[in-house]
C-alpha positions in Angstrom: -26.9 100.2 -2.7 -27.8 101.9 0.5 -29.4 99.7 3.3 -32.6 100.3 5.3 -30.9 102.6 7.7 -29.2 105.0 4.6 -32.8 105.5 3.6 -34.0 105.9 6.9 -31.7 108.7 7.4 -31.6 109.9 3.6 -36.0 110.3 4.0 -35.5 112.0 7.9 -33.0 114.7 6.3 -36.2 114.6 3.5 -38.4 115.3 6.0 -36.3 118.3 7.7 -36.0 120.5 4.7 -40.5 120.2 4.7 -40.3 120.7 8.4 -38.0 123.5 8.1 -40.7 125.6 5.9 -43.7 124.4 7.2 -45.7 126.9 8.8 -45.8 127.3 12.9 -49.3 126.7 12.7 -49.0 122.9 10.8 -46.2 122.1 13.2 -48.6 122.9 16.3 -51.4 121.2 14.9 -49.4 118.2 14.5 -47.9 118.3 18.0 -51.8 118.9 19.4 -52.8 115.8 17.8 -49.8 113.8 18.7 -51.2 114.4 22.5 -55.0 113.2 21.2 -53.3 110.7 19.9 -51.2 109.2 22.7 -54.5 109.4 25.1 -56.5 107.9 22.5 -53.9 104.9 22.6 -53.2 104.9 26.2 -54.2 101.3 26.7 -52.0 99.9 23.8 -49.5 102.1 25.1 -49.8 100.7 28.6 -49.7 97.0 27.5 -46.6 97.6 25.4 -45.0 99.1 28.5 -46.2 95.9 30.8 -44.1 93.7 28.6 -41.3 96.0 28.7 -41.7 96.3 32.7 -41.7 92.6 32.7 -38.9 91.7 30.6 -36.9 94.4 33.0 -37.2 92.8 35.9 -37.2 89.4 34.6 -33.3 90.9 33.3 -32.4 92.6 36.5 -32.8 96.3 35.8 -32.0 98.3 38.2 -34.7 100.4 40.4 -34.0 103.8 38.8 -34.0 102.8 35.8 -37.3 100.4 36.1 -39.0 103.8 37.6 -38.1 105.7 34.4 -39.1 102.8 32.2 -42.6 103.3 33.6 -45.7 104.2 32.3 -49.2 104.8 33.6 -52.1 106.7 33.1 -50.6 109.4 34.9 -47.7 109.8 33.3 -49.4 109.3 30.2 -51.7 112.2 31.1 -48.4 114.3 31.9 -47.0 113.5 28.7 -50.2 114.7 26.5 -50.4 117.7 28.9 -46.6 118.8 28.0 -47.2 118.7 24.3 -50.0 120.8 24.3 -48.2 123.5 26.6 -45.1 123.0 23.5 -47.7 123.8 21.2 -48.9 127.1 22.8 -45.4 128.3 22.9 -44.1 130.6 20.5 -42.5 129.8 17.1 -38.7 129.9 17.5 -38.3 129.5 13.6 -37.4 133.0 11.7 -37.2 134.8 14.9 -34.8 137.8 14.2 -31.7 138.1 16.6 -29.6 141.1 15.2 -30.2 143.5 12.6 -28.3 146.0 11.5 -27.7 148.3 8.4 -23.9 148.9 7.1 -22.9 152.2 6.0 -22.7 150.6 2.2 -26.3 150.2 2.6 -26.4 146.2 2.9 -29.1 145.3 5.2 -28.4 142.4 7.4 -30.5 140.0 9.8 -29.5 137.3 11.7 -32.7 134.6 12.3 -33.0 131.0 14.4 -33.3 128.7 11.7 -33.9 124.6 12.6 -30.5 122.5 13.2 -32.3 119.7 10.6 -31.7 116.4 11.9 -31.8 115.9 15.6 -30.1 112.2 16.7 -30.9 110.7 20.5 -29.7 108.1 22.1 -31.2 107.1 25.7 -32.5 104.3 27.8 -35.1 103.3 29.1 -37.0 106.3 29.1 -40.4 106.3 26.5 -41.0 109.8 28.2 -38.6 110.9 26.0 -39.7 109.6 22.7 -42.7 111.4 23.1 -41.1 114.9 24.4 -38.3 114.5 21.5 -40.6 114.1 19.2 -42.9 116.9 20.0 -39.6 119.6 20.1 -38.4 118.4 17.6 -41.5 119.5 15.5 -41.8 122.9 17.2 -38.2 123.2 16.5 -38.7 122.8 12.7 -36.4 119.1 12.9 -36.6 115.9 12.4 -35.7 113.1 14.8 -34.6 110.0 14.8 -34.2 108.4 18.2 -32.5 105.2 19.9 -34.3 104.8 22.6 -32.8 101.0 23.7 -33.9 97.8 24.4 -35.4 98.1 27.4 -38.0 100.0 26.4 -38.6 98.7 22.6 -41.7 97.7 22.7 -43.2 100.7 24.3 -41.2 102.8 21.8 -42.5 101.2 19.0 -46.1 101.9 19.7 -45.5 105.7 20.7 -43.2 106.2 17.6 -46.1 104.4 15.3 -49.0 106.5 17.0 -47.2 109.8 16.5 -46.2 108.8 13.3 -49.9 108.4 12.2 -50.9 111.4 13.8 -48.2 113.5 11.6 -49.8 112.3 8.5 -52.4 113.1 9.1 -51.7 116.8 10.0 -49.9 117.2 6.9 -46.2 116.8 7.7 -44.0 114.3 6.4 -44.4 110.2 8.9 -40.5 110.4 8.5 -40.2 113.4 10.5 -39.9 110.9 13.7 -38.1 107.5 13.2 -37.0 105.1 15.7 -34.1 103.0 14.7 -34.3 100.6 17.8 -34.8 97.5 15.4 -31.3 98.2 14.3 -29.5 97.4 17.5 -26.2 98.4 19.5 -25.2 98.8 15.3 -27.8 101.2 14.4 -26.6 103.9 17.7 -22.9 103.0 16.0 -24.1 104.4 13.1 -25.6 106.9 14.2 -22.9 108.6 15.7 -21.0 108.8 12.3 -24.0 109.1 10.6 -22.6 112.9 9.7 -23.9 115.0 6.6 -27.1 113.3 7.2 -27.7 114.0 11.0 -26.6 117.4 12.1 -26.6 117.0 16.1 -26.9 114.2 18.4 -28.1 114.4 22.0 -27.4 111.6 24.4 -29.2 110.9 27.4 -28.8 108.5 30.1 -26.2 107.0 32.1 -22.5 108.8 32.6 -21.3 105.1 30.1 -23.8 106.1 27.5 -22.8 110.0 27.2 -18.9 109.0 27.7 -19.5 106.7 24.6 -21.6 109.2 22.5 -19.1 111.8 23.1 -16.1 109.9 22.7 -17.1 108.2 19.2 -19.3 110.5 17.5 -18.3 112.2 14.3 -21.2 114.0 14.0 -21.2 117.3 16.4 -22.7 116.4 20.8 -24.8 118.2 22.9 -23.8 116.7 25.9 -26.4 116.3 28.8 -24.5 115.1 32.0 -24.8 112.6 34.8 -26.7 114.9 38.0 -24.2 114.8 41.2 -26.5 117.1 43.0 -25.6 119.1 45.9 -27.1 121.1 48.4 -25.3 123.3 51.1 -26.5 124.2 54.3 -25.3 127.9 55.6 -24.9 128.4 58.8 -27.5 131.1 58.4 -30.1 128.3 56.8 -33.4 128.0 58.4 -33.4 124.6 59.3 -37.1 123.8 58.8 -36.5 124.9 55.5 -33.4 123.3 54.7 -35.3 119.9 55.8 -38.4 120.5 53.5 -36.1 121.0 50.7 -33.9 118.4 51.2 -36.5 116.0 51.6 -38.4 117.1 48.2 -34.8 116.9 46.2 -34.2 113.5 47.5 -37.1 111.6 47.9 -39.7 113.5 45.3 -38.3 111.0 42.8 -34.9 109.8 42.8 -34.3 108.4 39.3 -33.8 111.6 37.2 -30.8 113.7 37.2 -31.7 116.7 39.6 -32.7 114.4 42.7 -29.7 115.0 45.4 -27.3 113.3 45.6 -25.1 115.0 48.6 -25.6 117.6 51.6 -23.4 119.7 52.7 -23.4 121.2 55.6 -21.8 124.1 57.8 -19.2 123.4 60.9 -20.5 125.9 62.9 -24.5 124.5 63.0 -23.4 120.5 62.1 -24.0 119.1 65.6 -27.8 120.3 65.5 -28.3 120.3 61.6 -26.5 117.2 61.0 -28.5 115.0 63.2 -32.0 117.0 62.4 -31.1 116.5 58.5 -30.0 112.6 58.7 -32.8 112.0 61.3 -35.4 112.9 58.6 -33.6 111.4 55.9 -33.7 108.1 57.2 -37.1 108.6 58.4 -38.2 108.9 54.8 -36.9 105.7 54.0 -33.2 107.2 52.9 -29.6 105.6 53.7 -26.8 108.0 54.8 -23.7 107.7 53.4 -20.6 109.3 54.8 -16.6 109.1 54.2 -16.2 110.3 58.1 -18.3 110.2 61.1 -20.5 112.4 61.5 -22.2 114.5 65.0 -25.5 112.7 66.1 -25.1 110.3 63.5 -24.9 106.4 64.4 -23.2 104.2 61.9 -23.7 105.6 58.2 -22.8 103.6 55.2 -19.3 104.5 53.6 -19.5 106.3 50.5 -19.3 104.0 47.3 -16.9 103.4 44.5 -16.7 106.5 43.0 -17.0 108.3 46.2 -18.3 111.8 46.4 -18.6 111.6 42.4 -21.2 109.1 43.2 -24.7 109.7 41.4 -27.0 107.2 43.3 -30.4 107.4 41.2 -32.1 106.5 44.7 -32.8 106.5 48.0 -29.2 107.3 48.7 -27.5 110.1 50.2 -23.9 111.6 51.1 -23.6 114.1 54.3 -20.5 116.1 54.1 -19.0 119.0 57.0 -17.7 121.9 55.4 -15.9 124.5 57.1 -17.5 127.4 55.1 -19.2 128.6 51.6 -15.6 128.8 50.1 -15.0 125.1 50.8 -19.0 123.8 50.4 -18.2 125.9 46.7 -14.7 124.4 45.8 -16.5 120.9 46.8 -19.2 121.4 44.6 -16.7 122.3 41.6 -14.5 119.3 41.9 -17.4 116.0 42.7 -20.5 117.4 41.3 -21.4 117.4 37.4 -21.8 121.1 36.5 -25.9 120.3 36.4 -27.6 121.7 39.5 -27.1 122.9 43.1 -28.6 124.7 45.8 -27.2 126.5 48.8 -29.8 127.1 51.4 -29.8 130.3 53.7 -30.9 133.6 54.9 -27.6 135.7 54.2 -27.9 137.6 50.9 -23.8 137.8 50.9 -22.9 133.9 51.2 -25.9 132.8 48.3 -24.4 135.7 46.2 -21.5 134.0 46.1 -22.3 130.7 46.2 -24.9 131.4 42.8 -21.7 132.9 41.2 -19.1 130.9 42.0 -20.4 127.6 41.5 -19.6 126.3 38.2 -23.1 124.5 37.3 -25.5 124.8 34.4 -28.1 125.5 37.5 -27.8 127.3 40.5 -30.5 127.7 43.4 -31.2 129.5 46.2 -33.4 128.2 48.8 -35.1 126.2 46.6 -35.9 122.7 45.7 -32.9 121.1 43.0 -36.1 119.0 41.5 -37.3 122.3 39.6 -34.6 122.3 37.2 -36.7 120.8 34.7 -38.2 122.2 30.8 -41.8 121.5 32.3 -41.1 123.4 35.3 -39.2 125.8 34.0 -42.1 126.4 31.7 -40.5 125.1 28.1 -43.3 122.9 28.2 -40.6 120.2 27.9 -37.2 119.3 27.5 -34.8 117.5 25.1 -32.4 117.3 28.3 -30.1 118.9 30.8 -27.3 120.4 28.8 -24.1 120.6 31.4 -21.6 121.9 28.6 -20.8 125.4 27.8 -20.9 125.4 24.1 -24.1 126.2 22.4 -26.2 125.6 25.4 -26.7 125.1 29.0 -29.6 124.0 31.5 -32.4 122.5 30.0 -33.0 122.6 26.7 -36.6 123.5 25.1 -37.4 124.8 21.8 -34.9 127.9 21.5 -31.8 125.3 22.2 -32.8 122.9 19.4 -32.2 125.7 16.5 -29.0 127.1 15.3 -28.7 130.9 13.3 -28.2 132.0 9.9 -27.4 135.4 8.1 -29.8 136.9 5.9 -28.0 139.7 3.7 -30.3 142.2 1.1 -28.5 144.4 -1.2 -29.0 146.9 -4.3 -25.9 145.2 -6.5 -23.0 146.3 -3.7 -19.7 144.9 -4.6 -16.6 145.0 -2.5 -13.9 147.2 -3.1 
């Protein structure tokens, strides 16, 4: 007899083949009210969150991850406003790819079709249920997330209050499923939960993703750890290097595309070093450093994993390069392939720093805190993919569908 979780799985791969067909304009609806929804519940949603907060701190969660654990009336806000921007988008379902004739006459067409079943495992972050949830949908798929403990209770009411709002737009309440009341055993599942979900998405820390992708049968979309970088040219403007670098540490410093480490050039390190850790430090940031550096009295030593080190706060590394070609082959062997930004006013050095460094995102003279489905206009995002295969950056509605072949004949055969 299958358990409670067989048939939760067995009704969400139900619920895909309905989603799959159901026209753009149903889907939309039902992500619109999903948003009218979520306001409408804001204060339920808020005192579900409160006990999560507390239980959190009462457990000794860390900083970062109490900052993404919370929710407030602003962040609510933010979350309603990205859904309806997901519903304006366009409909990535049937959209043709490649056509062609062949000289027998067969006509063929190659279409985005949904994946079906979408698996994600995170923590601590209820943002995500709600921006899952919502691409999912637009995507034509069903979910079924693991969002932890630590944020159970919060995920319990946003899961029931989208739920209801599916219904009642006409689309199937098993289309998004939480399976948080099964445990560490549920995510277990999950993983090897393949012929009935077809891709799993894992997001949260560099543990969580290394588990995902080391035990899952069924096929990973891997979104990496953010080991940020950005490198100061010798030809940088300096009062712009310090705005950025101020707004991609300090903006926020729990999500993946805060910096974590500054490099900068030999030839301007004794003024930009001091200028760059002087306003760092101002702002409430530490300086970390595995040498000393010019101007620079007593920074902390870099920690256990070095320049590999993704700090989730107010944390930095400062670095001396000798020039692009060593800032770049740093980059390549401590960052994480997710984001990094070279700052400065020759053309030649950002040419080859944007196509040399090995990175699902690569900036010039710009703030790493952009790389972001909201920002980059996908309204939002499942997460930032840092493999090669399939996709890469962050992924909105587009990256959540796979292809199929569509072939017309007259009764051809093959000789």
């Amino acid at each position: 007899m299958p358990d409670d979780l067989d048939r939760l799985l067995t009704d969400a791969k139900r619920a895909s083949r309905e989603l799959g067909v159901a026209p753009a304009e149903r889907r939309h609806a039902a992500i619109t009210a999903i948003a009218d929804a979520i306001e409408r519940a804001g204060d339920a949603i808020l005192a579900a969150n409160a006990e999560d907060l507390e239980r959190g701190r009462a457990g000794g969660l860390a900083s970062g991850l109490l900052d993404r654990l919370l929710l407030d009336e602003g962040r609510i806000a933010a979350l309603a406003a990205a859904a309806r921007q997901l519903a304006a988008l366009p409909d990535p379902i049937g959209e043709v790819l490649r056509e062609r004739t062949l000289p027998n006459g067969l006509e063929l067409t190659e279409v985005r079709v949904p994946f079906g079943v979408i698996g994600v495992i995170y923590e601590a972050r209820p943002n995500v249920t709600v921006d899952l949830a919502c691409i999912a949908l637009g995507s034509g798929n069903a979910v079924v997330l693991r969002g932890g403990s630590a944020a159970e209770r919060t995920n319990a009411v946003l899961v029931a209050t989208m739920q209801d709002a599916i219904e009642a737009s006409g689309l199937p309440r098993a289309a998004v499923q939480t399976i948080d009341r099964f445990g560490r055993d549920g995510a277990g599942r999950l993983m090897r939960a393949r012929g009935l979900v077809d891709l799993l998405v894992p997001r949260g820390s560099a543990a969580l993703i290394e588990r995902v992708v080391t035990e899952s049968t069924v096929p990973v979309i891997e979104t990496g750890a953010g080991v940020v970088h950005a490198f100061v040219d010798r030809a940088a403007s300096l009062p712009m290097a310090l705005e950025i670098l101020l707004n991609a540490k300090t903006q926020r410093t729990s999500v993946c595309n805060s910096l974590e480490t500054v490099l900068v050039h030999r030839d301007i390190a004794d003024t930009a070093v001091p200028a760059i850790a002087d306003a760092m430090r101002e702002a409430g940031v530490t300086i970390h450093a595995d040498t000393p550096l010019p101007g620079v009295d007593a920074p902390e030593p870099l920690g256990e994993q070095g320049w590999s080190t993704e700090h989730l706060s107010m944390d930095v590394a400062i670095g001396v390069v000798d020039d692009v070609r060593a800032a770049i082959e740093h980059v390549n062997a401590f960052g994480t392939h997710h984001t990094d930004t070279i700052i400065t006013d020759d053309a030649d050095a950002a040419d080859r720093f944007l196509a040399e460094v090995d990175s699902a995102v690569v900036m010039h003279n710009a703030s790493t805190r952009f790389t972001d489905g909201g920002e980059f206009g996908f309204g939002a995002e499942v997460g930032i993919s840092t493999q090669k295969a399939h996709a890469r950056g962050p992924m909105g509605l587009p990256e959540l569908t796979s292809t199929k072949w569509i072939v017309r004949g007259t009764g051809q055969v093959r000789a």
